[in-house]
Biopython code that builds the backbone (N, CA, C, O; Angstrom):
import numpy as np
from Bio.PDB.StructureBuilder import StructureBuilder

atoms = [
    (1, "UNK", "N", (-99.964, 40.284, -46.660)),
    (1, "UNK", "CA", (-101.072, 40.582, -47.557)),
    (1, "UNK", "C", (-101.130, 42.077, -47.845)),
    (1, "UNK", "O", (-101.034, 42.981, -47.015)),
    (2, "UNK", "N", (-101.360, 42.221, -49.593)),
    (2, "UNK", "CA", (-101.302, 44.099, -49.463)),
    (2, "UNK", "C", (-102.684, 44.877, -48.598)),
    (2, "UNK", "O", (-103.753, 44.488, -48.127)),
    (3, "UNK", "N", (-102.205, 45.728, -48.675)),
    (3, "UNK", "CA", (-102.897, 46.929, -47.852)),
    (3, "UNK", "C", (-103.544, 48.134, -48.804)),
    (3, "UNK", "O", (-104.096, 49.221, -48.626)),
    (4, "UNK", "N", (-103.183, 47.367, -49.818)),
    (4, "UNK", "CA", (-103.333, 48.365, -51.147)),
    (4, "UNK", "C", (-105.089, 48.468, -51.352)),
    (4, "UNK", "O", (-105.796, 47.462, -51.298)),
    (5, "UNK", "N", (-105.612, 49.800, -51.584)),
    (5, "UNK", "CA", (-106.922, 50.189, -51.576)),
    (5, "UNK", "C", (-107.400, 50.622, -52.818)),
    (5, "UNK", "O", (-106.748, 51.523, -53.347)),
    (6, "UNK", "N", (-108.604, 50.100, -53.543)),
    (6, "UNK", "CA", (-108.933, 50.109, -54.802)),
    (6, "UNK", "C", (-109.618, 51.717, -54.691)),
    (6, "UNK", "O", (-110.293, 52.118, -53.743)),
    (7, "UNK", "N", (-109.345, 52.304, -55.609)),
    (7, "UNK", "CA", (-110.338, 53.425, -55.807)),
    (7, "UNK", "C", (-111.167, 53.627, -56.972)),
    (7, "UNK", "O", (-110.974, 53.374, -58.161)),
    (8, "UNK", "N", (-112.330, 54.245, -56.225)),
    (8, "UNK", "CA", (-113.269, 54.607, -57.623)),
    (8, "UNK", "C", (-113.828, 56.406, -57.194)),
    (8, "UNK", "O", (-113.604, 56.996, -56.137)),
    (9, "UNK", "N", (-114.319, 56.746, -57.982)),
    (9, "UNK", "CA", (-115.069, 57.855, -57.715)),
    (9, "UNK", "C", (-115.732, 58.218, -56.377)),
    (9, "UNK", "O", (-115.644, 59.275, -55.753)),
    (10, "UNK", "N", (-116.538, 56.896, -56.027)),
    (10, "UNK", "CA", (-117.469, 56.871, -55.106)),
    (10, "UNK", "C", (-116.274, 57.143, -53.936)),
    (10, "UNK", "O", (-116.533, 58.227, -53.413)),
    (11, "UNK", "N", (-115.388, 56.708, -53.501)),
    (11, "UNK", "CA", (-114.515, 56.728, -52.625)),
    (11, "UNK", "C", (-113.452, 57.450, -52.314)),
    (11, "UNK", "O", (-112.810, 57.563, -51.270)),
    (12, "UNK", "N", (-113.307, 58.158, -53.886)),
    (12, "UNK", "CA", (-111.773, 58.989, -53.330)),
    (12, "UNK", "C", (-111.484, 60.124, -52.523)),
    (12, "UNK", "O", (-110.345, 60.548, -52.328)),
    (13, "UNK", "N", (-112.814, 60.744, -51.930)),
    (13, "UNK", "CA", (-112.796, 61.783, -51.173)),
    (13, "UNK", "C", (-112.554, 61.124, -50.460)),
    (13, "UNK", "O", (-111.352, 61.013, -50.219)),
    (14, "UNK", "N", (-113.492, 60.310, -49.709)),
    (14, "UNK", "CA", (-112.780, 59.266, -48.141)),
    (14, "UNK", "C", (-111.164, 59.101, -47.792)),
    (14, "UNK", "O", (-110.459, 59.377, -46.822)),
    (15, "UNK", "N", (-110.914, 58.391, -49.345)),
    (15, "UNK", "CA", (-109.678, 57.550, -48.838)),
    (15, "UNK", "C", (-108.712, 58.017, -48.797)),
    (15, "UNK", "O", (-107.805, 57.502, -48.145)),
    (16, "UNK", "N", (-108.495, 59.561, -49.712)),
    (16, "UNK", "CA", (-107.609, 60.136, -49.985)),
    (16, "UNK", "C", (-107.904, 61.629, -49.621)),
    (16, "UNK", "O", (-107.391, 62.091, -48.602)),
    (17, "UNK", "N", (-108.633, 62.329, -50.336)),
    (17, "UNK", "CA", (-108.653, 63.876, -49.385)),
    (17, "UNK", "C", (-109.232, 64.289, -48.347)),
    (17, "UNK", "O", (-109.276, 65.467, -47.993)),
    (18, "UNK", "N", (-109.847, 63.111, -47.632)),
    (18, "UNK", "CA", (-110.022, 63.269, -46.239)),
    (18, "UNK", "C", (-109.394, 62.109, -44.885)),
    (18, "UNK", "O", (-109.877, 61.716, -43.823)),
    (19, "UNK", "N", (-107.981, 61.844, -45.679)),
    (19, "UNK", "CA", (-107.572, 60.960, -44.785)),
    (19, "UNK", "C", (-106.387, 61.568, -43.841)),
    (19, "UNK", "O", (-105.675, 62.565, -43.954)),
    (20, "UNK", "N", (-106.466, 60.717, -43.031)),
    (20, "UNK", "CA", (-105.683, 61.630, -41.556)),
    (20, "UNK", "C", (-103.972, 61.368, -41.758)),
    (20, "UNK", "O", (-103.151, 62.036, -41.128)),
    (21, "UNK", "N", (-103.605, 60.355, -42.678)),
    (21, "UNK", "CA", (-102.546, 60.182, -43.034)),
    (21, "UNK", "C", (-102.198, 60.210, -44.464)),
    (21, "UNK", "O", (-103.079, 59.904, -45.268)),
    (22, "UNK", "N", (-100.898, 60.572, -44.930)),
    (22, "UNK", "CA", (-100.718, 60.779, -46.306)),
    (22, "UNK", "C", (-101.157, 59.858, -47.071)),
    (22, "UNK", "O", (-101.481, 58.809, -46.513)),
    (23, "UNK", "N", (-101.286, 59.939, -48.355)),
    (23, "UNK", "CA", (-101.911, 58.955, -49.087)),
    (23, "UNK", "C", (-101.113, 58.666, -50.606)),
    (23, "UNK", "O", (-100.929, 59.718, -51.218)),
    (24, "UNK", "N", (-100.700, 57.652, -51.188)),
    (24, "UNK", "CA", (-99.805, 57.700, -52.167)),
    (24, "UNK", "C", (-101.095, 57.107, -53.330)),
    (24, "UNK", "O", (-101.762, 56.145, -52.948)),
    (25, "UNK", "N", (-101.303, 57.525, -54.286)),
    (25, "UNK", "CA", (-102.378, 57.320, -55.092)),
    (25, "UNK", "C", (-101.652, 56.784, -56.237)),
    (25, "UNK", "O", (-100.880, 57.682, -56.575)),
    (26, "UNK", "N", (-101.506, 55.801, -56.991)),
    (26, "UNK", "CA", (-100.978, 54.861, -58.137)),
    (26, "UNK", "C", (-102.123, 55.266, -59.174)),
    (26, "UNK", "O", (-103.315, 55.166, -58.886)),
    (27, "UNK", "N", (-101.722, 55.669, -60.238)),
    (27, "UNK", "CA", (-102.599, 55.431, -61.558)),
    (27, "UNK", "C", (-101.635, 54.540, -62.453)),
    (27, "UNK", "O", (-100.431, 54.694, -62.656)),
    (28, "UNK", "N", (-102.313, 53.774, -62.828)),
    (28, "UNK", "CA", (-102.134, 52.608, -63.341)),
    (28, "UNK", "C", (-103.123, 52.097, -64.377)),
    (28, "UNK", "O", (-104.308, 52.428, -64.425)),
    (29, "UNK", "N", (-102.626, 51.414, -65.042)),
    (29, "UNK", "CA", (-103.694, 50.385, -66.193)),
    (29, "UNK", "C", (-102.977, 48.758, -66.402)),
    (29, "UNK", "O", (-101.778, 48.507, -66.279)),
    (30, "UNK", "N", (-104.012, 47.819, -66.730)),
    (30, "UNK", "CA", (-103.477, 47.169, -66.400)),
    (30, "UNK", "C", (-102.913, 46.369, -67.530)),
    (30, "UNK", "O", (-102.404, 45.276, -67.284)),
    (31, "UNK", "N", (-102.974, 46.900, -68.930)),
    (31, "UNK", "CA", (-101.999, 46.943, -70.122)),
    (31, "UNK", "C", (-100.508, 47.317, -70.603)),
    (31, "UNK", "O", (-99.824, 47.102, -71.604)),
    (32, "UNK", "N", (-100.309, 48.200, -68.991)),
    (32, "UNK", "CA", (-98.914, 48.648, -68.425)),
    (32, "UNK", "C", (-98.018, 47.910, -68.290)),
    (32, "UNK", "O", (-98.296, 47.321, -67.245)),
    (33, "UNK", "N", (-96.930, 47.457, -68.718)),
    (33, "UNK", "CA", (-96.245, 46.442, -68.414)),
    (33, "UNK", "C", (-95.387, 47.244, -66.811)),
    (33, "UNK", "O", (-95.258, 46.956, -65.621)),
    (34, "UNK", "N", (-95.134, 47.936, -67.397)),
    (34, "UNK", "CA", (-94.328, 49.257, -65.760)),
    (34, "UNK", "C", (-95.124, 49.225, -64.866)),
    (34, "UNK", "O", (-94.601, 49.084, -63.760)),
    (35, "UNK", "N", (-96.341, 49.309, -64.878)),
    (35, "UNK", "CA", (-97.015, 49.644, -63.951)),
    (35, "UNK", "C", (-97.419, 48.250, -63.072)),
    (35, "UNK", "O", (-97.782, 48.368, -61.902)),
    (36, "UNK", "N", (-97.309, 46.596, -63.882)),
    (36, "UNK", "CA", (-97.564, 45.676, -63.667)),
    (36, "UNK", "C", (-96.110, 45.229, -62.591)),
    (36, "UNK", "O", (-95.968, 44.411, -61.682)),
    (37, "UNK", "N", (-95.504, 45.899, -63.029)),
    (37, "UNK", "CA", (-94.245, 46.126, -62.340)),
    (37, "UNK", "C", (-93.891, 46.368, -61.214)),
    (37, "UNK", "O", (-93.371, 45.589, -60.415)),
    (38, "UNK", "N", (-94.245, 47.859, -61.028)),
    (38, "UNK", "CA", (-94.427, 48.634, -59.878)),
    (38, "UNK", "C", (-95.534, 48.308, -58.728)),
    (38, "UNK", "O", (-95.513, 48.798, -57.599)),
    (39, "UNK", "N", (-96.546, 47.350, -59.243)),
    (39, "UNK", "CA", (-97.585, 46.787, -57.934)),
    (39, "UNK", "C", (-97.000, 45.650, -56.800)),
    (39, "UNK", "O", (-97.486, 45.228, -55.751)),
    (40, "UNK", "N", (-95.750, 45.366, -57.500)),
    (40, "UNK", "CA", (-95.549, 44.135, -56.127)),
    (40, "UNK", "C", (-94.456, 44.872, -55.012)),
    (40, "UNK", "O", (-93.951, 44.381, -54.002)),
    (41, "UNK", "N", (-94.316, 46.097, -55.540)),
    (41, "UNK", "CA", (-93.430, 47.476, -54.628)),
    (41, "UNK", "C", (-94.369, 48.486, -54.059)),
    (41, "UNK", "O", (-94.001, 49.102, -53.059)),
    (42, "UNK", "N", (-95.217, 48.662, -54.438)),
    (42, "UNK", "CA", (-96.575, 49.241, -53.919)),
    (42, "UNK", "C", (-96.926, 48.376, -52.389)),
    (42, "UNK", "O", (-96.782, 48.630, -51.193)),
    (43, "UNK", "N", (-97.652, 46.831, -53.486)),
    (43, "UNK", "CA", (-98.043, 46.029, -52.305)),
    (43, "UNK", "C", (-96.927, 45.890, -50.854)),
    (43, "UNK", "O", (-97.536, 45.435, -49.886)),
    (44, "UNK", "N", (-95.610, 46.166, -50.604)),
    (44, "UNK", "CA", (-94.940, 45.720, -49.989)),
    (44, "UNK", "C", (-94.356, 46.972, -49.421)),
    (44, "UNK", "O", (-93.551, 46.892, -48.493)),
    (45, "UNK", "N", (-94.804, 48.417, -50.049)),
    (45, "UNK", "CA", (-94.379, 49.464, -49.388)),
    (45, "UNK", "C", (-95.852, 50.204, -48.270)),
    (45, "UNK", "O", (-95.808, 51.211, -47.563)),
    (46, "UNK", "N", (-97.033, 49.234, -48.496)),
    (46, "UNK", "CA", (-98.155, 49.549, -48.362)),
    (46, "UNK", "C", (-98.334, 48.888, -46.756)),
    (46, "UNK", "O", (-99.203, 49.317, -45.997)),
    (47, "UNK", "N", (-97.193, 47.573, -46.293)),
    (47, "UNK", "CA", (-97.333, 46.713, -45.232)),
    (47, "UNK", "C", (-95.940, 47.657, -44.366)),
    (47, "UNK", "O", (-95.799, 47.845, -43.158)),
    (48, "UNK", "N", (-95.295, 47.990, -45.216)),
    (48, "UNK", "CA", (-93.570, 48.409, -44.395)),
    (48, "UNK", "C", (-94.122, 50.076, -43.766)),
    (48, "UNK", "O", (-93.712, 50.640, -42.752)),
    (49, "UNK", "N", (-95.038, 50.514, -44.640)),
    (49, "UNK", "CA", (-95.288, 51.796, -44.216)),
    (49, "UNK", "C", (-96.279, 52.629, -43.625)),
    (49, "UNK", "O", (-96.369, 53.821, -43.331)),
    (50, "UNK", "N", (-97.338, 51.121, -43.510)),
    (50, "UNK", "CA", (-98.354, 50.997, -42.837)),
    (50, "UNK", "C", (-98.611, 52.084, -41.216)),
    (50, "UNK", "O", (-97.872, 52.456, -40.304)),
    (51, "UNK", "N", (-99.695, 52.214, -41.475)),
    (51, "UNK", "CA", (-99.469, 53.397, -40.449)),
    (51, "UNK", "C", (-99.219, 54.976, -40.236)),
    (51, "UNK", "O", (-99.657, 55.818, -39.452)),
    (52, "UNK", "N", (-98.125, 54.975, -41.522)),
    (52, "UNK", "CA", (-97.561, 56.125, -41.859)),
    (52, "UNK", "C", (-98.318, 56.790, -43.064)),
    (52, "UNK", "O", (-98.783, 57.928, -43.136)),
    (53, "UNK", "N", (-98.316, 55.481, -44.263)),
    (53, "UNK", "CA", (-98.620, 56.082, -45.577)),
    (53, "UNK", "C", (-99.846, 55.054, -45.953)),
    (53, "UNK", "O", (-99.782, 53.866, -45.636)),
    (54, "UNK", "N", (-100.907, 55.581, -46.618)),
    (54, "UNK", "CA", (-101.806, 54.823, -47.596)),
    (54, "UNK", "C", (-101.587, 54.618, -48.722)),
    (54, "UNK", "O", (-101.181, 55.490, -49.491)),
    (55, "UNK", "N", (-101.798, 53.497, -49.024)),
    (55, "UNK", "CA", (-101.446, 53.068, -50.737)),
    (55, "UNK", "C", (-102.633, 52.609, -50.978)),
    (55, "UNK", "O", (-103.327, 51.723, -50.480)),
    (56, "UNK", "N", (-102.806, 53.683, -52.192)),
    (56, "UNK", "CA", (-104.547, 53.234, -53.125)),
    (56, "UNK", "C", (-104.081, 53.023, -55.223)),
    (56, "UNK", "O", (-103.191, 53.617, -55.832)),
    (57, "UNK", "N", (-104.582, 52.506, -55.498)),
    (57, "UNK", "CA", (-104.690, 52.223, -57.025)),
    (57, "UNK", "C", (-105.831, 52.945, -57.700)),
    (57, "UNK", "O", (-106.926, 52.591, -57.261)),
    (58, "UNK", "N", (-105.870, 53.836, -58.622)),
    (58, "UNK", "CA", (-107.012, 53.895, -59.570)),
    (58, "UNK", "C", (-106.327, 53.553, -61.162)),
    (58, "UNK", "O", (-105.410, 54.010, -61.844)),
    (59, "UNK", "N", (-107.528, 52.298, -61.311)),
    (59, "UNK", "CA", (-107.242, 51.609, -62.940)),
    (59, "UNK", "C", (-107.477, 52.678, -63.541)),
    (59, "UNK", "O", (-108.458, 53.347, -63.213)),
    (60, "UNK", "N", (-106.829, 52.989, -64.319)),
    (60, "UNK", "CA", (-107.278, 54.215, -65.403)),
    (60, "UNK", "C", (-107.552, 54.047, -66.868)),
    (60, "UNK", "O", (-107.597, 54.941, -67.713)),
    (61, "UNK", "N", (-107.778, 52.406, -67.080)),
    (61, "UNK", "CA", (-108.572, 51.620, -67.760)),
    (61, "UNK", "C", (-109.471, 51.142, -68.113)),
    (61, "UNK", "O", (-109.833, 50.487, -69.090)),
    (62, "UNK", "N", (-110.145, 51.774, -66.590)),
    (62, "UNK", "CA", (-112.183, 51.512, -66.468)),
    (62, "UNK", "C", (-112.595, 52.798, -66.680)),
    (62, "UNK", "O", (-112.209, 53.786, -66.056)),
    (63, "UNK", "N", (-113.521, 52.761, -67.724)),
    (63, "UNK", "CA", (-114.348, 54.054, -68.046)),
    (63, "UNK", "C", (-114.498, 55.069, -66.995)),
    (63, "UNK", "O", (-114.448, 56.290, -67.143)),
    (64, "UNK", "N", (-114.744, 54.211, -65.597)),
    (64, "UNK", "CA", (-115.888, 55.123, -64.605)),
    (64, "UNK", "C", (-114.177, 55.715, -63.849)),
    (64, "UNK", "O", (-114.295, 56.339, -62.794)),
    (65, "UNK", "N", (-113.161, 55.572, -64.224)),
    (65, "UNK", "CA", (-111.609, 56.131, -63.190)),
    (65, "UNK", "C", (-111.266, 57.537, -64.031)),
    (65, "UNK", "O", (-110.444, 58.373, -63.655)),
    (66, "UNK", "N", (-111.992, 57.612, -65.131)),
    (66, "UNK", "CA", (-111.179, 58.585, -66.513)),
    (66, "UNK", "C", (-111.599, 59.974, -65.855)),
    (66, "UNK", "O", (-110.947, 60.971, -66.165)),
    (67, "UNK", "N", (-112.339, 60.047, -65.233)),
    (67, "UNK", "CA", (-112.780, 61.051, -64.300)),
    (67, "UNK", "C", (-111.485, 62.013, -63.782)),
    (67, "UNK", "O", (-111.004, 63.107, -64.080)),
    (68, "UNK", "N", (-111.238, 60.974, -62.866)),
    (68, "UNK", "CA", (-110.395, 61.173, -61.763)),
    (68, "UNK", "C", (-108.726, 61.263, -62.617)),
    (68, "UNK", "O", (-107.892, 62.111, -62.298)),
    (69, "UNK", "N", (-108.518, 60.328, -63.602)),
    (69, "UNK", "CA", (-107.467, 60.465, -64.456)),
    (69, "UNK", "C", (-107.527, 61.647, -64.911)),
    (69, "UNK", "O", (-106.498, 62.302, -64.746)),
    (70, "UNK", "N", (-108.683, 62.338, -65.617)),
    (70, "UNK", "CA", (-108.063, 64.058, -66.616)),
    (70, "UNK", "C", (-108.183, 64.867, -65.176)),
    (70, "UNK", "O", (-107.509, 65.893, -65.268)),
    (71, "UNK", "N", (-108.700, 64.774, -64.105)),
    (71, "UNK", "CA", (-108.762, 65.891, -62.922)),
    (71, "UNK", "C", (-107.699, 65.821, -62.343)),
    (71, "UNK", "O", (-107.450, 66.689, -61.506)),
    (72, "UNK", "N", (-106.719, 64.743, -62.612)),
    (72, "UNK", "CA", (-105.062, 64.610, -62.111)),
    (72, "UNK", "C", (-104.292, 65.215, -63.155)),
    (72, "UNK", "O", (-103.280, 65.864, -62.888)),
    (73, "UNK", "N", (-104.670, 65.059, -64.241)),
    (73, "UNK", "CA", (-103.585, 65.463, -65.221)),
    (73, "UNK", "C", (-103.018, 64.354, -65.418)),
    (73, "UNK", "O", (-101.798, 64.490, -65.517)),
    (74, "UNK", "N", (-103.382, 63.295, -65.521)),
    (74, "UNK", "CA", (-102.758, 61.717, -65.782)),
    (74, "UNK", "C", (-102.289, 61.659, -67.483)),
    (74, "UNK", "O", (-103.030, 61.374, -68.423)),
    (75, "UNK", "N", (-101.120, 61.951, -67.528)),
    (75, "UNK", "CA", (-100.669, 61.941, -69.279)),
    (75, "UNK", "C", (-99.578, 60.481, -69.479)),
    (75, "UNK", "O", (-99.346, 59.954, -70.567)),
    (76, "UNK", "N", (-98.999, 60.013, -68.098)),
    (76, "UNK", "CA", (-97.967, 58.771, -68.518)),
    (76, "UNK", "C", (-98.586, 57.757, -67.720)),
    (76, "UNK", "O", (-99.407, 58.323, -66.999)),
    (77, "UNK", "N", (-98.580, 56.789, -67.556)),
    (77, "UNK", "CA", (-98.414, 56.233, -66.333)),
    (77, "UNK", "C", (-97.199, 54.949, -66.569)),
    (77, "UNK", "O", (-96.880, 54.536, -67.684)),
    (78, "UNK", "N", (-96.424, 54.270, -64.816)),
    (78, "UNK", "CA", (-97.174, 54.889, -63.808)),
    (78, "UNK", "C", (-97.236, 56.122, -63.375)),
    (78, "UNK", "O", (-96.431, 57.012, -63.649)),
    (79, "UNK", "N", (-98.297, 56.222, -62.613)),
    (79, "UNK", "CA", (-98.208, 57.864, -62.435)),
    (79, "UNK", "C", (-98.595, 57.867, -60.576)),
    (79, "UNK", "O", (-99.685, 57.408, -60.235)),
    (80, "UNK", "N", (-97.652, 58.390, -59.529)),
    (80, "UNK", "CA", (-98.253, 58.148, -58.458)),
    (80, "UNK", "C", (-97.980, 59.650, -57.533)),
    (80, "UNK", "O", (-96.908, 60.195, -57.268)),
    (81, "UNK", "N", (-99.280, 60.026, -57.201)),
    (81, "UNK", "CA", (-99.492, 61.744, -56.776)),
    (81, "UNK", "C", (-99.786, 60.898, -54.889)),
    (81, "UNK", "O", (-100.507, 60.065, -54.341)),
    (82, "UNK", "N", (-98.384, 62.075, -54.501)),
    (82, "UNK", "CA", (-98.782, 61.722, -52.792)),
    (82, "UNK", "C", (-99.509, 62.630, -52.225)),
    (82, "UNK", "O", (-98.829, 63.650, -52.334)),
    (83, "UNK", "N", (-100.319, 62.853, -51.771)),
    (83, "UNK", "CA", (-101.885, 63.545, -50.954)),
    (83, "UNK", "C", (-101.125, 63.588, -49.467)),
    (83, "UNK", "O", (-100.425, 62.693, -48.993)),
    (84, "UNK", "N", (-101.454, 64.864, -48.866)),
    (84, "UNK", "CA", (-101.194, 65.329, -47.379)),
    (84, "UNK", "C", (-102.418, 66.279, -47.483)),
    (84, "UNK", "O", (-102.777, 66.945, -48.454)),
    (85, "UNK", "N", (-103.011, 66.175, -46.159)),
    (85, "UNK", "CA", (-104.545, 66.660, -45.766)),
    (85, "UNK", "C", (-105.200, 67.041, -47.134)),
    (85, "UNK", "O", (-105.625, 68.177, -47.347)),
    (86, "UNK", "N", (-105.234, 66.439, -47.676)),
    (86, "UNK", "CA", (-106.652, 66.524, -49.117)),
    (86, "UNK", "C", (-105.715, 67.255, -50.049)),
    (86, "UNK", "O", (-106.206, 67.908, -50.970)),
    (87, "UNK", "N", (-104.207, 67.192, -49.862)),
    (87, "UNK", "CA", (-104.238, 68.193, -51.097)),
    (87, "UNK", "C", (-102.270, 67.686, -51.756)),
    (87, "UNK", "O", (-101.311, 67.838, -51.000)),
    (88, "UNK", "N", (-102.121, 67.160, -53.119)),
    (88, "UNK", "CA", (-101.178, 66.466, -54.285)),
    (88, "UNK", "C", (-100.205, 67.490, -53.478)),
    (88, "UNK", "O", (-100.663, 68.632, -53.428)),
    (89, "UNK", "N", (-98.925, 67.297, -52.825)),
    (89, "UNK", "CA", (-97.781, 67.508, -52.856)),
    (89, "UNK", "C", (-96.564, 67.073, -53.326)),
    (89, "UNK", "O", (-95.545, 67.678, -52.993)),
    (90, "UNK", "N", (-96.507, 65.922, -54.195)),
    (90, "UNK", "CA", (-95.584, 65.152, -55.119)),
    (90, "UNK", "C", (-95.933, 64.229, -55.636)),
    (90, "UNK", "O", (-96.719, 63.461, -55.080)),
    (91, "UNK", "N", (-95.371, 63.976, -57.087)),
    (91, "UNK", "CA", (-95.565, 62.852, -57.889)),
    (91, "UNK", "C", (-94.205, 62.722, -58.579)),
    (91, "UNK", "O", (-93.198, 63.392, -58.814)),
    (92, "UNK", "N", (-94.788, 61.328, -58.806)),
    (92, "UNK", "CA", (-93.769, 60.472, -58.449)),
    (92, "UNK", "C", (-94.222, 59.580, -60.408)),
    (92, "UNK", "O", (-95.298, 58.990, -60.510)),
    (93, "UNK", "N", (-93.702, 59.623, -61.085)),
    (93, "UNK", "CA", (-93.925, 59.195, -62.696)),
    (93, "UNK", "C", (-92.688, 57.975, -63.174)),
    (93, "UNK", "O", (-91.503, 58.270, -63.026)),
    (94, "UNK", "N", (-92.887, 57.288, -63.463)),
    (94, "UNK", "CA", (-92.745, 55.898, -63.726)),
    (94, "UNK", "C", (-92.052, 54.823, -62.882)),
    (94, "UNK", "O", (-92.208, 54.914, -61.665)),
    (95, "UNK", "N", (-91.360, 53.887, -63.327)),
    (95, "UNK", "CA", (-90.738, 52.770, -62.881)),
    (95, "UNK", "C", (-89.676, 53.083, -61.723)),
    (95, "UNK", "O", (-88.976, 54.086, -61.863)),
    (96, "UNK", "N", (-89.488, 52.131, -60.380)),
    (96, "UNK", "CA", (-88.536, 52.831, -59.543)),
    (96, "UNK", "C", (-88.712, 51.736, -58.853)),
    (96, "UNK", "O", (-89.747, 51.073, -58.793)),
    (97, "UNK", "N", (-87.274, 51.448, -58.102)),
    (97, "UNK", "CA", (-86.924, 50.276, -57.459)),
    (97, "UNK", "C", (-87.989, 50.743, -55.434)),
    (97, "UNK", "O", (-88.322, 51.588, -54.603)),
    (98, "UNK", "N", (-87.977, 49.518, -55.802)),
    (98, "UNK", "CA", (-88.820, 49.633, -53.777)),
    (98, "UNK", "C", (-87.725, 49.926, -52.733)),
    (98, "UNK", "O", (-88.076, 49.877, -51.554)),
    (99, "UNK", "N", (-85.920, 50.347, -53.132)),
    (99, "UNK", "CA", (-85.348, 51.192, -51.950)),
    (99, "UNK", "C", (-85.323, 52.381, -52.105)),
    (99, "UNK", "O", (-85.448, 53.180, -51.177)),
    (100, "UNK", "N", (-85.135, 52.740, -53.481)),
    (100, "UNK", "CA", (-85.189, 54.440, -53.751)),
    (100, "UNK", "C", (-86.286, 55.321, -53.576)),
    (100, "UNK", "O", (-86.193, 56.516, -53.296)),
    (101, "UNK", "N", (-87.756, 54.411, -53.826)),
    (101, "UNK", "CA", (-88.368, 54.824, -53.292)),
    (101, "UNK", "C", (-89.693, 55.144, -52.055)),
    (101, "UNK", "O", (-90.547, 56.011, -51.871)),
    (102, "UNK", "N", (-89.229, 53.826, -51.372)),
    (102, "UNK", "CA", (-89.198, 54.313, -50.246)),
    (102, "UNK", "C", (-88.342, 55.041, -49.564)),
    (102, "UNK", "O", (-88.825, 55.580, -48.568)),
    (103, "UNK", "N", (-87.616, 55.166, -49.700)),
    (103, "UNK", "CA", (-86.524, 56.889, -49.100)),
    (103, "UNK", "C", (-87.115, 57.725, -49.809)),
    (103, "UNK", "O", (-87.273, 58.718, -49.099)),
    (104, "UNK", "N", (-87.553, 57.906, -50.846)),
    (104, "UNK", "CA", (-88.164, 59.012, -51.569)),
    (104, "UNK", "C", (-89.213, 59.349, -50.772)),
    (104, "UNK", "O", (-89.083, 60.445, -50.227)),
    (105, "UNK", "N", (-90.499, 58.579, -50.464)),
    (105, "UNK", "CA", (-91.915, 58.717, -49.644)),
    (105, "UNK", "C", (-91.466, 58.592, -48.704)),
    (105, "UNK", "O", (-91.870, 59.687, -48.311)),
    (106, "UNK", "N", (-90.632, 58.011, -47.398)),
    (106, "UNK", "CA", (-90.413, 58.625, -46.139)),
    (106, "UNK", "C", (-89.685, 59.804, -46.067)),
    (106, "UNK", "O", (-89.248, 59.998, -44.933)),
    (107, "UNK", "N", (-89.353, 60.805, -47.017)),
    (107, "UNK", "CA", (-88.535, 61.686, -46.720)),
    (107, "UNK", "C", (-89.739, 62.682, -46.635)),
    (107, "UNK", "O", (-89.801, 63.449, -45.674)),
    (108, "UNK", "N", (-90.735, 62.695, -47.648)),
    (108, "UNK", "CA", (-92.285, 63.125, -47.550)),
    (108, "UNK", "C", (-92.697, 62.989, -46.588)),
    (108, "UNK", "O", (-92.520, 63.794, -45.674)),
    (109, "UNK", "N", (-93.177, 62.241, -46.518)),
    (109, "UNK", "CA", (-94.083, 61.675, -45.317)),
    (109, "UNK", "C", (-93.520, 61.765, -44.218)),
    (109, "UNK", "O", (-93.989, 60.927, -43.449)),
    (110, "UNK", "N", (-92.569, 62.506, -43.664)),
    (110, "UNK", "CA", (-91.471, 62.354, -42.523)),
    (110, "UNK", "C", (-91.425, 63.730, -42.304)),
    (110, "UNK", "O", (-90.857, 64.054, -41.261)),
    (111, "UNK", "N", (-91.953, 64.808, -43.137)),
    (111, "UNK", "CA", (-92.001, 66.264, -43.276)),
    (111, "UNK", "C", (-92.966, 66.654, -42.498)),
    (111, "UNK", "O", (-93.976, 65.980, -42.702)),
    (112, "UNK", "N", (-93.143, 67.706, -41.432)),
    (112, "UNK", "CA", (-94.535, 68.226, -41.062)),
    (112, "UNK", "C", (-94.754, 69.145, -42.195)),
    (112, "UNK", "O", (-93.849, 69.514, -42.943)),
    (113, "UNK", "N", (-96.420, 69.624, -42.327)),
    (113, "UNK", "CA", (-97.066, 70.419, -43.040)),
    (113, "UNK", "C", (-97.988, 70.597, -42.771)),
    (113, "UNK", "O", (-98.684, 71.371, -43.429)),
]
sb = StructureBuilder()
sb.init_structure("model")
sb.init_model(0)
sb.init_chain("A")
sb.init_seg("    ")
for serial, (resi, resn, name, xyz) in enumerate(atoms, 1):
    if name == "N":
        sb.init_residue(resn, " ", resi, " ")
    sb.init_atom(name, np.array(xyz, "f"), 0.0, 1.0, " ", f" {name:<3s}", serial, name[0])
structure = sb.get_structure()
């Protein structure tokens, strides 16, 4: 079952810039055909990496996410910004197979900082 965490406004300080482990943040919509794509590699990098990495979604399709979309700089999606102690150290912009990149995010996430 995913592990994948919905975000809204109300929550993203919690889940993401105050979380004790890295955090991989997905912007997404759900008119995306790529991005509809990229969620069943999310969901399954979210159980394999559990522990290590958080996987959260913000729709950037609901009025109340557009927030958080122009304060990212969200211009393509998918669009996925990895968070270490509260603060974007890589992103990661469109379609990508679930081996490349998970070697991509454990090579991150495998870094002290």
């Amino acid at each position: 079952m995913s592990k994948v965490i919905e975000l809204t406004n109300e929550n993203f300080e919690k889940e993401v810039l105050k979380s004790d482990i890295p955090v991989l943040v997905d912007f997404w919509a759900p008119w995306c055909q790529p991005c509809l794509m990229m969620a069943p590699v999310l969901d399954e990098l979210s159980e394999e990496l559990e522990g290590k990495l958080k996987v959260t979604k913000v729709n950037t399709g609901l009025p109340e996410s557009r927030d958080l979309a122009m304060k990212y700089e969200i211009q393509s999606i998918p669009n996925m910004k990895l968070f270490k102690k509260g603060e974007m150290v890589k992103e990661f912009i469109g379609l990508r197979s679930k081996d490349a990149f998970k070697i991509e995010l454990e090579g991150e996430i495998s870094e002290t900082s």
